[in-house]
TORKOL-4160 file (C-alpha; in steps of 0.2 Angstrom, whole numbers, padded with zeros to 4 digits, m for minus):
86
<pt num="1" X="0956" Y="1207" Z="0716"/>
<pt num="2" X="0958" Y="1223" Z="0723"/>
<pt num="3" X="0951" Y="1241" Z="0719"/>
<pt num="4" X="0957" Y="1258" Z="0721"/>
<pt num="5" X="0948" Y="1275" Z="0717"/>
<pt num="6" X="0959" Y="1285" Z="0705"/>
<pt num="7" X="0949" Y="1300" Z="0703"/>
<pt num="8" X="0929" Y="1301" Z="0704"/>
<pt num="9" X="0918" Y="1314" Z="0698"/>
<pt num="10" X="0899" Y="1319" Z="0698"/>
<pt num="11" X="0898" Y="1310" Z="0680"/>
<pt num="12" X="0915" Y="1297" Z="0679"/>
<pt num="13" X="0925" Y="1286" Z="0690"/>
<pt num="14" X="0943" Y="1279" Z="0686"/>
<pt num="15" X="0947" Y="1263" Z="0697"/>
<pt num="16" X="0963" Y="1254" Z="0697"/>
<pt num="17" X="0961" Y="1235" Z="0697"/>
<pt num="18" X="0974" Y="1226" Z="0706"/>
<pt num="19" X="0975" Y="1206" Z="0701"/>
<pt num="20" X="0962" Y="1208" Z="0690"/>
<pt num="21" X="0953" Y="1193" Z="0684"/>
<pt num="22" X="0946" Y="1194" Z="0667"/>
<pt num="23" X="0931" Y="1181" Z="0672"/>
<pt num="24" X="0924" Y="1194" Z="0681"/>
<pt num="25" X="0932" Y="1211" Z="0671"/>
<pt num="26" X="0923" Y="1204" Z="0653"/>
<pt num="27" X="0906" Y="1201" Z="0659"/>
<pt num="28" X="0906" Y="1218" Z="0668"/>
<pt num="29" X="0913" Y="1227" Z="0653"/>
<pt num="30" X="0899" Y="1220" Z="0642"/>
<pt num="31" X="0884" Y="1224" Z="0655"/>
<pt num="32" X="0891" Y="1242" Z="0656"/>
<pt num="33" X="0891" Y="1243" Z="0639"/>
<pt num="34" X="0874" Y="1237" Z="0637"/>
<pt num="35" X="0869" Y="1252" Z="0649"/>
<pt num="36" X="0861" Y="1265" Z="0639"/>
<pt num="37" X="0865" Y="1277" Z="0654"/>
<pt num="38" X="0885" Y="1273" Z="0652"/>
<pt num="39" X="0893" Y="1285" Z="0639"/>
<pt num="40" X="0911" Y="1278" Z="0640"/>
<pt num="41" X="0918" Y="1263" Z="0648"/>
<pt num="42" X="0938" Y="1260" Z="0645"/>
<pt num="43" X="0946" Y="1248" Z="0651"/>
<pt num="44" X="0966" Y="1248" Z="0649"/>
<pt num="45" X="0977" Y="1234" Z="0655"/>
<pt num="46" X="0994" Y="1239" Z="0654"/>
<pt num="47" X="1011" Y="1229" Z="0656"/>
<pt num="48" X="1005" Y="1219" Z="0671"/>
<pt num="49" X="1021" Y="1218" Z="0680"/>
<pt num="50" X="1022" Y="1238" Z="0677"/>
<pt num="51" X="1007" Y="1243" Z="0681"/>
<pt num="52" X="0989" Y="1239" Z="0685"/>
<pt num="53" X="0975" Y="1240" Z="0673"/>
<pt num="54" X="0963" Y="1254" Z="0676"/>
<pt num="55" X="0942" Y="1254" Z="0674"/>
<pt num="56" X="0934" Y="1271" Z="0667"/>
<pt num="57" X="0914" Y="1274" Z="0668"/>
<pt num="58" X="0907" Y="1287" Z="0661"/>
<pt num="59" X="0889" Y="1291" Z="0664"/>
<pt num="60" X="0877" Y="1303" Z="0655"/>
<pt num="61" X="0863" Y="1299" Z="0668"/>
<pt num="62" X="0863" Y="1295" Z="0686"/>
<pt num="63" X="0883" Y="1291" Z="0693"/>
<pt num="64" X="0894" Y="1277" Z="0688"/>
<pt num="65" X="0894" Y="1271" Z="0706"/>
<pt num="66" X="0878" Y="1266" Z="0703"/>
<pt num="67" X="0880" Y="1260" Z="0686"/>
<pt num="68" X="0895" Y="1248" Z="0693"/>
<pt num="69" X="0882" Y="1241" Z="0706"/>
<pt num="70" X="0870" Y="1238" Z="0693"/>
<pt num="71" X="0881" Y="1228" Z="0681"/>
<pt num="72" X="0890" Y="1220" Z="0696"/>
<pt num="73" X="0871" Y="1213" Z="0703"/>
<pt num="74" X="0865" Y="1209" Z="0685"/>
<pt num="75" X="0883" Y="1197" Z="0683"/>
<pt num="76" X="0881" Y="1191" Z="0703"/>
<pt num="77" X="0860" Y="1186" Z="0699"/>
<pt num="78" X="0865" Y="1176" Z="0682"/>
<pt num="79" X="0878" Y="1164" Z="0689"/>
<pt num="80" X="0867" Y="1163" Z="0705"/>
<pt num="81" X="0853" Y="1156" Z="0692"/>
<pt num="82" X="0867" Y="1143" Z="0684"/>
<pt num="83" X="0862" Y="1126" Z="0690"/>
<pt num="84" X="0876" Y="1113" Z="0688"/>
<pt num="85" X="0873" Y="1097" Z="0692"/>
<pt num="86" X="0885" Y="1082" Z="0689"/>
């Protein structure tokens, strides 16, 4: 997966998410979302041999840089927790 800065601002961020995989994009769309500090998050997933899907954060407190990190740790520390054993 790669990502590529669209256009950032003090209070929004649009990415572009090139070979996206929606294991990682669902649980980070739900933990933004549960930020109360994120006013918008969009994600759009066009035609995908088109055009790549694009990730918009909008914050109302603090940037969405670190709102991204937050969500992104929060994902990375649950599956860390996850204990499979055979």
């Amino acid at each position: 997966m790669e990502l590529n800065l669209v256009e950032k601002t003090k209070d929004s961020v649009t990415i572009r998410i090139k070979d996206a995989d929606m294991t990682f994009i669902t649980p980070l769309l739900n933990k933004l979302s549960d930020d109360v500090n994120v006013s918008i998050v969009r994600y759009v997933d066009h035609h995908p041999e088109l055009e790549e899907p694009i990730l918009y954060v909008s914050t109302k407190k603090g940037t969405p840089g670190e709102a991204i990190k937050k969500a992104t740790s929060a994902i990375s520390e649950y599956y860390s927790k996850l204990n499979i054993s055979k």
